[in-house]
DRENPA-3360 file (N, C-alpha, C; in nm, 2 decimals, always signed):
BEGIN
1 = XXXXXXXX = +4.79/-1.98/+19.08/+4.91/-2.01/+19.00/+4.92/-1.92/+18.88 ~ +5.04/-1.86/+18.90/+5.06/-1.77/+18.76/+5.06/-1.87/+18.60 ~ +5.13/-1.83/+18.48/+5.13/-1.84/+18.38/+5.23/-1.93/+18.39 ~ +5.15/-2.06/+18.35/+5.30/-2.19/+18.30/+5.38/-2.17/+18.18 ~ +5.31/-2.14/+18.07/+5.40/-2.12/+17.98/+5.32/-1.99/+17.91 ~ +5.42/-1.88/+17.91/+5.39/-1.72/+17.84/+5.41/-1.75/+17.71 ~ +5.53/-1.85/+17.69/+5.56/-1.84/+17.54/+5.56/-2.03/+17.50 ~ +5.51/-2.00/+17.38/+5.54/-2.17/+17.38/+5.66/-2.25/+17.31;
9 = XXXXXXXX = +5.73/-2.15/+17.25/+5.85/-2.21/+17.19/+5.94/-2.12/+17.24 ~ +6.09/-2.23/+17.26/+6.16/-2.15/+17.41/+6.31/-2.13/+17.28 ~ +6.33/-2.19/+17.22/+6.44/-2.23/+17.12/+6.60/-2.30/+17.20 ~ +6.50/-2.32/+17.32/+6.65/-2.40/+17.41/+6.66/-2.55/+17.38 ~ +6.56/-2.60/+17.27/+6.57/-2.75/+17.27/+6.58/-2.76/+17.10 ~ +6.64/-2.68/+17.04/+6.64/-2.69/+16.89/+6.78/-2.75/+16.85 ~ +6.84/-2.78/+17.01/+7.02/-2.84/+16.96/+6.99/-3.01/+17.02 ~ +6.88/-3.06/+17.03/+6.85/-3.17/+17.06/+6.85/-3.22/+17.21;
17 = XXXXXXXX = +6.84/-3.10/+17.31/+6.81/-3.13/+17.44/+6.69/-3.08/+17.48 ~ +6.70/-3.12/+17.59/+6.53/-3.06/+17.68/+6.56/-3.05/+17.79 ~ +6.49/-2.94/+17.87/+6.50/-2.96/+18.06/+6.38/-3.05/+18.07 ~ +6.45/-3.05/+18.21/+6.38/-3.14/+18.30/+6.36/-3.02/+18.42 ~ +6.26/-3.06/+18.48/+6.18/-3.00/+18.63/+6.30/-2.95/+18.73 ~ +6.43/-3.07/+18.74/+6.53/-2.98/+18.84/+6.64/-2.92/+18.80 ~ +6.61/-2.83/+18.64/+6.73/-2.77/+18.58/+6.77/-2.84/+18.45 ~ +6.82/-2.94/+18.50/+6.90/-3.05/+18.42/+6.86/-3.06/+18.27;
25 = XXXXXXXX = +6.97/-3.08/+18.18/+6.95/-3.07/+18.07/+6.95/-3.21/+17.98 ~ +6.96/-3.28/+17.93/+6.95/-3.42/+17.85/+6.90/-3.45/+17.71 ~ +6.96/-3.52/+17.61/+6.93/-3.53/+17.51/+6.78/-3.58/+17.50 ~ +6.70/-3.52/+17.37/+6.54/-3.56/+17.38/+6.52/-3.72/+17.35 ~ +6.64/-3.80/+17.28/+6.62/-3.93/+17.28/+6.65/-4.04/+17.40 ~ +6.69/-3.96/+17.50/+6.71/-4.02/+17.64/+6.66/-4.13/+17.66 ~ +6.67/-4.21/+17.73/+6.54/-4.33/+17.75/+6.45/-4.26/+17.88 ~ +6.47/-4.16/+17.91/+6.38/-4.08/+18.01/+6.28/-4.03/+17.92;
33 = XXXXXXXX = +6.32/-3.92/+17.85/+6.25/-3.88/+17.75/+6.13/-3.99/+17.68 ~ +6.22/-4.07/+17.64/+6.15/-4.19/+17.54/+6.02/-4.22/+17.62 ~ +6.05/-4.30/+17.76/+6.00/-4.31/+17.89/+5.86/-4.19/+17.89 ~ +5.88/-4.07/+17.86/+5.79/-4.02/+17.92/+5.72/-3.98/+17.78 ~ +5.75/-3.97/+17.68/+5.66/-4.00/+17.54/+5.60/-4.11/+17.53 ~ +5.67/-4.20/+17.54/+5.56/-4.29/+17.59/+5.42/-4.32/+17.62 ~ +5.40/-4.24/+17.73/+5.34/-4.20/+17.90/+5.25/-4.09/+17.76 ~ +5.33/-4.02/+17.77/+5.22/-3.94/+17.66/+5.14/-3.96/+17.62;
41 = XXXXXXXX = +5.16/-4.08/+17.49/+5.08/-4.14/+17.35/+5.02/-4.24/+17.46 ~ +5.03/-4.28/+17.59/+4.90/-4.37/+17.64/+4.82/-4.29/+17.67 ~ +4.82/-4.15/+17.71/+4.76/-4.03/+17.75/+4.62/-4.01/+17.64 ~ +4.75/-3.99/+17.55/+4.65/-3.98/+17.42/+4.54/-4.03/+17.36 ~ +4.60/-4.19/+17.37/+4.50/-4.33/+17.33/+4.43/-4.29/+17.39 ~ +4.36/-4.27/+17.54/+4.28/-4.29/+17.64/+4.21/-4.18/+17.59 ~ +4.25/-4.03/+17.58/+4.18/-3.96/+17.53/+4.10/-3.94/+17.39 ~ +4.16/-4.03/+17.30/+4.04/-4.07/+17.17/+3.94/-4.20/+17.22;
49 = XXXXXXXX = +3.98/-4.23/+17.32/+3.87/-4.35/+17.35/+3.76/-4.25/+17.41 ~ +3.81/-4.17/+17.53/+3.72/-4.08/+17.58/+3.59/-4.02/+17.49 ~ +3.64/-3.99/+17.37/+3.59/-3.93/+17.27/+3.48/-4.00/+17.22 ~ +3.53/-4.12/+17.28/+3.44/-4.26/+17.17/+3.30/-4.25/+17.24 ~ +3.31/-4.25/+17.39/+3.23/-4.28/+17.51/+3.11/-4.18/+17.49 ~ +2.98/-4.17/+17.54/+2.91/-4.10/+17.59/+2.92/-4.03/+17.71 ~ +2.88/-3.94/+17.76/+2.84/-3.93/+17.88/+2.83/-3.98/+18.01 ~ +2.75/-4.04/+17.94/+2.72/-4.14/+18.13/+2.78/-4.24/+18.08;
57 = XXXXXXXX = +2.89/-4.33/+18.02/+2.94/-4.43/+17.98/+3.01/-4.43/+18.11 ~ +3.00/-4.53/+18.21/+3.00/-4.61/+18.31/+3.21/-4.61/+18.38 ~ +3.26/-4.60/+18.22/+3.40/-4.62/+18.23/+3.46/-4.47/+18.21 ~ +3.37/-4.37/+18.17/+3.43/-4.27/+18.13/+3.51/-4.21/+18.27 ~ +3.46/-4.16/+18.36/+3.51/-4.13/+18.51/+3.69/-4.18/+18.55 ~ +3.66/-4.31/+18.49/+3.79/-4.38/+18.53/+3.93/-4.38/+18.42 ~ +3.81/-4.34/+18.32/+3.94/-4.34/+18.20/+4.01/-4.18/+18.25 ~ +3.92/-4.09/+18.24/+3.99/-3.95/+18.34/+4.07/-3.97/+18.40;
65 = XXXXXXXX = +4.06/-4.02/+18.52/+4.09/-4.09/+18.62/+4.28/-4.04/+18.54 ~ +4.26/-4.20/+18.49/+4.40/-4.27/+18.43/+4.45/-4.16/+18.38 ~ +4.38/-4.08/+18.29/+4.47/-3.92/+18.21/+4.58/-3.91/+18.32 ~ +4.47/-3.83/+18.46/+4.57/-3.77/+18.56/+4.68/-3.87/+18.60 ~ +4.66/-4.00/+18.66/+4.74/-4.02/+18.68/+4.87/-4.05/+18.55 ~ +4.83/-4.07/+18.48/+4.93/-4.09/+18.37/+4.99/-3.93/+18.33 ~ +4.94/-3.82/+18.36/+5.01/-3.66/+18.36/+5.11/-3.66/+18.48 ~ +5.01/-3.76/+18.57/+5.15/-3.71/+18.72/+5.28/-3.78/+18.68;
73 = XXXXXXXX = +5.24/-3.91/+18.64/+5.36/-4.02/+18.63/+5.51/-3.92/+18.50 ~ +5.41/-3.87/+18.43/+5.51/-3.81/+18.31/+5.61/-3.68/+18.38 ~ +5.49/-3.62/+18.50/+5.59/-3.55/+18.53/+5.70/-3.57/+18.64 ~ +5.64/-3.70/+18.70/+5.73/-3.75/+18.80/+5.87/-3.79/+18.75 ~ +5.87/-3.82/+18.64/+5.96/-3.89/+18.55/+6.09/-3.69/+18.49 ~ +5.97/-3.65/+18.49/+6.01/-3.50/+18.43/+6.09/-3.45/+18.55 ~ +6.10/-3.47/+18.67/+6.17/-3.42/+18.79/+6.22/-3.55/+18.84 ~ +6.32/-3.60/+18.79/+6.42/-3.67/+18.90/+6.39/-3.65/+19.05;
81 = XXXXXXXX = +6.33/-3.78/+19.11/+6.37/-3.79/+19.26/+6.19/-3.74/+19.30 ~ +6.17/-3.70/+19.22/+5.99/-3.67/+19.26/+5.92/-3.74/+19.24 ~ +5.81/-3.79/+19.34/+5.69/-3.90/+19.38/+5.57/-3.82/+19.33 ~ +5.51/-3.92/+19.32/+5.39/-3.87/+19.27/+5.29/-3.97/+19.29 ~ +5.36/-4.13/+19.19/+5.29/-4.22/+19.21/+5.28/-4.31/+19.36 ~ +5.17/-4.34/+19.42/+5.23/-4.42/+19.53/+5.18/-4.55/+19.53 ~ +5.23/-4.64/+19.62/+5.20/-4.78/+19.66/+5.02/-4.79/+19.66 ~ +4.98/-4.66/+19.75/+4.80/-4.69/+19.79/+4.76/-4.63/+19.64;
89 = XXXXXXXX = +4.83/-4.56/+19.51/+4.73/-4.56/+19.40/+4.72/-4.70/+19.30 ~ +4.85/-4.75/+19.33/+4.82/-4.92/+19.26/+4.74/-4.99/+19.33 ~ +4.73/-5.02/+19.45/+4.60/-5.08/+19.52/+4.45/-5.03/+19.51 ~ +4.45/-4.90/+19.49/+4.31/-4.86/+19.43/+4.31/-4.91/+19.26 ~ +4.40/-4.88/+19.19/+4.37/-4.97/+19.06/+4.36/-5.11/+19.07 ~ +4.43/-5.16/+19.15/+4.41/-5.33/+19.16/+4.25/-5.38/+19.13 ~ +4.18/-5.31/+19.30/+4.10/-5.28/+19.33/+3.99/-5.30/+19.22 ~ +4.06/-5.15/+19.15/+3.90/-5.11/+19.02/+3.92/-5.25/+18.91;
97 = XXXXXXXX = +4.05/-5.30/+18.92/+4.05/-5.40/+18.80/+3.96/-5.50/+18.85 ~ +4.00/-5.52/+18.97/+3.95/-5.65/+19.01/+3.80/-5.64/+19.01 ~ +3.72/-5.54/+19.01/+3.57/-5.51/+19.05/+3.55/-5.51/+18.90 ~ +3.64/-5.44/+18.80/+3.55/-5.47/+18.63/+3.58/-5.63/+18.59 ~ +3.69/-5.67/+18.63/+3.72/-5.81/+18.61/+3.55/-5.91/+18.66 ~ +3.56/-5.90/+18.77/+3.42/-5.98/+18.78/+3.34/-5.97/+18.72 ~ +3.30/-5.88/+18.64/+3.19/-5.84/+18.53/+3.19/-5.92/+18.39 ~ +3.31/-5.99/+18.42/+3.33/-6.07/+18.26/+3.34/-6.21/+18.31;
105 = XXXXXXXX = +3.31/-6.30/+18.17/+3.28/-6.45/+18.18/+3.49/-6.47/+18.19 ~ +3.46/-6.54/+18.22/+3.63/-6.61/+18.24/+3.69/-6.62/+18.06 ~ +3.82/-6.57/+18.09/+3.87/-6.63/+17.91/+3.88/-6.72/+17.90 ~ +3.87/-6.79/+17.74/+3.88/-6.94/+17.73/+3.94/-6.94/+17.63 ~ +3.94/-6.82/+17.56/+4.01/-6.79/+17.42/+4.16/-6.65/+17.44 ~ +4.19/-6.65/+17.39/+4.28/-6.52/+17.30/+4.17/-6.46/+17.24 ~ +4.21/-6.33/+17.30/+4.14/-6.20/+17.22/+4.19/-6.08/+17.12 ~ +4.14/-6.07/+16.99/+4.18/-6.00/+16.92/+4.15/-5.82/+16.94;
113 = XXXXXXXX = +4.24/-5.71/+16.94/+4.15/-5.62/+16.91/+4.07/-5.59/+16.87 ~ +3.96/-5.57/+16.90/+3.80/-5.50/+16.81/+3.69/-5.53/+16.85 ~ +3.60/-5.53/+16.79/+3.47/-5.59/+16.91/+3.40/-5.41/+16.85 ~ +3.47/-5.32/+16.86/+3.44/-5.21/+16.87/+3.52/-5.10/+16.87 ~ +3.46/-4.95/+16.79/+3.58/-4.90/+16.79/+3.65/-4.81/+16.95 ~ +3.57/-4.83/+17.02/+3.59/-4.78/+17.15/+3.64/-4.89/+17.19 ~ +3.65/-5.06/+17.18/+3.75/-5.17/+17.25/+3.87/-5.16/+17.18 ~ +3.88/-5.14/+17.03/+3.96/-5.13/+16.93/+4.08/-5.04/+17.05;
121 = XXXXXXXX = +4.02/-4.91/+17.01/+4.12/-4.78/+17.05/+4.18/-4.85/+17.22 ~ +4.08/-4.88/+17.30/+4.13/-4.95/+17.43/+4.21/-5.04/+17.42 ~ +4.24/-5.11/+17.29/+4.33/-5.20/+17.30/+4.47/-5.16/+17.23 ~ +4.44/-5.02/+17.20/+4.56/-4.99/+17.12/+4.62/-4.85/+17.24 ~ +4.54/-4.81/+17.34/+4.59/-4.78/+17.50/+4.71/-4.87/+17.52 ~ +4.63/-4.96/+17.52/+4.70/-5.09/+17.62/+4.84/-5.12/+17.59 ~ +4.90/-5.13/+17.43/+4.97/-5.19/+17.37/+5.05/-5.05/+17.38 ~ +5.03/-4.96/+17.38/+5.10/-4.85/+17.39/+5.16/-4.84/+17.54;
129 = XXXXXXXX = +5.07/-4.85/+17.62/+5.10/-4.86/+17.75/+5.21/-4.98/+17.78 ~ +5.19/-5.12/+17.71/+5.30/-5.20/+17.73/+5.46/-5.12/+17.71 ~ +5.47/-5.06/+17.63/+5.53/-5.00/+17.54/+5.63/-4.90/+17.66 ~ +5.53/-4.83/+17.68/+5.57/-4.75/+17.82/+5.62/-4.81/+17.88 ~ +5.60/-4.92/+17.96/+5.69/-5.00/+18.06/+5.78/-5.04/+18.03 ~ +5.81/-5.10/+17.87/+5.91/-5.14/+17.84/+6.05/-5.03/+17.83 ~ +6.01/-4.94/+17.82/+6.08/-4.81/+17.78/+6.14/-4.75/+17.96 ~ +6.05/-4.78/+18.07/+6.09/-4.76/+18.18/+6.12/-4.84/+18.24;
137 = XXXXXXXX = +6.14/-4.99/+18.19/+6.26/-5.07/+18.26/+6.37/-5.07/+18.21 ~ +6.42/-4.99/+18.08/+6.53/-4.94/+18.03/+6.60/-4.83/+18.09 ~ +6.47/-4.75/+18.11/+6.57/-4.65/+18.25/+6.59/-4.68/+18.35 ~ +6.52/-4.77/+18.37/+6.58/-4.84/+18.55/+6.67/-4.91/+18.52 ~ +6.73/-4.96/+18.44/+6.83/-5.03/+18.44/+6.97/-4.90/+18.47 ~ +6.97/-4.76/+18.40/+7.07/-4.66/+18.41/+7.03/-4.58/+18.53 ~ +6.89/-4.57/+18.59/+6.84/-4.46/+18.62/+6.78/-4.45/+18.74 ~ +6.76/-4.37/+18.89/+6.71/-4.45/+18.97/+6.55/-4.37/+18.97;
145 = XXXXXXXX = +6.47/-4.46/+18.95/+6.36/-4.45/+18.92/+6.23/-4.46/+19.06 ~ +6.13/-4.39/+19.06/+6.02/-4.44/+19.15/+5.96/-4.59/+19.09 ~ +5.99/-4.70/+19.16/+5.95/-4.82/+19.11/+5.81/-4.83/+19.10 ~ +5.69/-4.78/+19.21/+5.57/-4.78/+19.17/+5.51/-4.73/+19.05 ~ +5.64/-4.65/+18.99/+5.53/-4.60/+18.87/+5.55/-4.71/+18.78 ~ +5.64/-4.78/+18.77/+5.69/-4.90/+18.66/+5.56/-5.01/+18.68 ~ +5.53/-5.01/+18.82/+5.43/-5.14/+18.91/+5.31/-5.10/+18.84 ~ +5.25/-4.93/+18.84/+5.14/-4.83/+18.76/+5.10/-4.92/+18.66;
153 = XXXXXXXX = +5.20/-4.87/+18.57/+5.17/-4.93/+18.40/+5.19/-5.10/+18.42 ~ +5.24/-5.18/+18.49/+5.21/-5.29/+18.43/+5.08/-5.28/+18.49 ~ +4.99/-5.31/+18.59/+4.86/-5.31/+18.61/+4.73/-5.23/+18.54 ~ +4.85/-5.12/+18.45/+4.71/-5.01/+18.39/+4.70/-5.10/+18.25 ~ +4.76/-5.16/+18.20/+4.78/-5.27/+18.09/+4.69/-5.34/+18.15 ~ +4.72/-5.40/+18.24/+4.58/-5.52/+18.26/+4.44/-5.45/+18.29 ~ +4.41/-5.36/+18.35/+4.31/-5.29/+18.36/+4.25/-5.29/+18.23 ~ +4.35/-5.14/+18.12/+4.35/-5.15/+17.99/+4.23/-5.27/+17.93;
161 = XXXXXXXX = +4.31/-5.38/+17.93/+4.25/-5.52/+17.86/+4.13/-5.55/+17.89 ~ +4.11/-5.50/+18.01/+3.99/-5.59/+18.06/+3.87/-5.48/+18.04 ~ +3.90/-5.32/+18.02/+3.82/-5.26/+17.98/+3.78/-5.24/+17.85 ~ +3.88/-5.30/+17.76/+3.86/-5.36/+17.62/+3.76/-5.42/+17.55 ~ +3.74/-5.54/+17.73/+3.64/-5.70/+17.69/+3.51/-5.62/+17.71 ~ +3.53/-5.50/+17.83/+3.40/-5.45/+17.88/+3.31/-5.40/+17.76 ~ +3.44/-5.29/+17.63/+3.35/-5.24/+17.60/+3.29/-5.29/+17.44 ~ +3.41/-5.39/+17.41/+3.36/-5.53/+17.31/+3.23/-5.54/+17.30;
169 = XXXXXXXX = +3.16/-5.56/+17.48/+3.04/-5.61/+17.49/+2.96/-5.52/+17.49 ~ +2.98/-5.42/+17.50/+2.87/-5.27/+17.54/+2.75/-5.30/+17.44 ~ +2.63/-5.32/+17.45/+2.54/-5.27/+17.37/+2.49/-5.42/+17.29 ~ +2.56/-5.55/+17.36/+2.53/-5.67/+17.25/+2.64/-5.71/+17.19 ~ +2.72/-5.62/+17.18/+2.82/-5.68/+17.12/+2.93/-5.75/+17.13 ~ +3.04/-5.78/+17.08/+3.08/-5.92/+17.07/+3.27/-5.87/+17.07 ~ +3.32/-5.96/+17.22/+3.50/-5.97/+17.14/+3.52/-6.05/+17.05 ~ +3.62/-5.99/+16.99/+3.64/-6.08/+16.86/+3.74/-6.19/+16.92;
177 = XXXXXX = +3.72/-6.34/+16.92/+3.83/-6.40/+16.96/+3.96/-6.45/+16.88 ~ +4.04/-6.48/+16.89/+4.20/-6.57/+16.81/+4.12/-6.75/+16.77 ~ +4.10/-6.71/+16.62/+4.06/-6.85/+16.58/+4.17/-6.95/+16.53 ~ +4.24/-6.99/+16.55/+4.38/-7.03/+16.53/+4.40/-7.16/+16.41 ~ +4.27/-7.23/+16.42/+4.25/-7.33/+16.29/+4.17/-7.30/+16.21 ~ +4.24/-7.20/+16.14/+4.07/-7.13/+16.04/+4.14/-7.20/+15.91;
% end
């Protein structure tokens, strides 16, 4: 593959548009746009948790994992009409949730973010990631959208959370729970 980008500033988006993958031009506050900034800053979050992890940290693999798919979903979004996300990649996250899910005691409480700064940042993924959904059922309401990727983020939220509680506990340590009669 040759050179993606030779130059990094193009000055075609200095009047408040942006392309998209099939030409098409659209304002940068679009709810597509929005939609795919979004998708971004969960990108992101994931990648300062990455930071947080060691090495052999058990979750690290899967948080990668999530980058990619969350790079395809942005660009699926970036090209109208192009798949990327499918039916069998939400069933392998089901999957992984459901196999970290076992790992934890059942809730009995509300959980606050923190526990740690690596549950902390996982939980500020997550809330970001809600975020993103919410932003791409606003385009589906104008827009005709790949629905699995909408189906993606609500499950990478729950994933998110539960990898939260995992890493609360890493090493001894503790989630913080919602004390509600303090």
């Amino acid at each position: 593959m040759g050179n993606r980008l030779s130059k990094i500033y193009t000055r075609t988006g200095d009047k408040g548009t942006t392309g998209l993958g099939d030409g098409s031009r659209i304002n940068k506050d679009h709810p597509r746009m929005q939609c795919i900034g979004a998708i971004d800053e969960v990108n992101c979050h994931i990648g300062l948790l990455i930071c947080e992890m060691s090495d052999d940290d058990a979750l690290r693999p899967l948080m990668l994992e999530l980058q990619h798919d969350l790079f395809d979903l942005g660009g699926e979004l970036a090209v109208p009409g192009y798949t990327l996300i499918t039916d069998e990649r939400i069933s392998a996250l089901e999957a992984q949730l459901d196999e970290l899910n076992e790992t934890l005691p059942a809730l009995k409480n509300f959980i606050l973010p923190g526990g740690s700064k690596a549950a902390a940042q996982c939980h500020m993924a997550r809330v970001v990631c809600r975020r993103a959904e919410r932003l791409m059922v606003t385009l589906a309401n104008d827009s005709d959208i790949n629905t699995a990727g909408l189906i993606y983020l609500n499950r990478l939220s729950d994933l998110l959370f539960v990898c939260a509680r995992i890493l609360a506990r890493k090493d001894g340590g503790q989630e913080v729970l919602w004390n509600r009669p303090r």
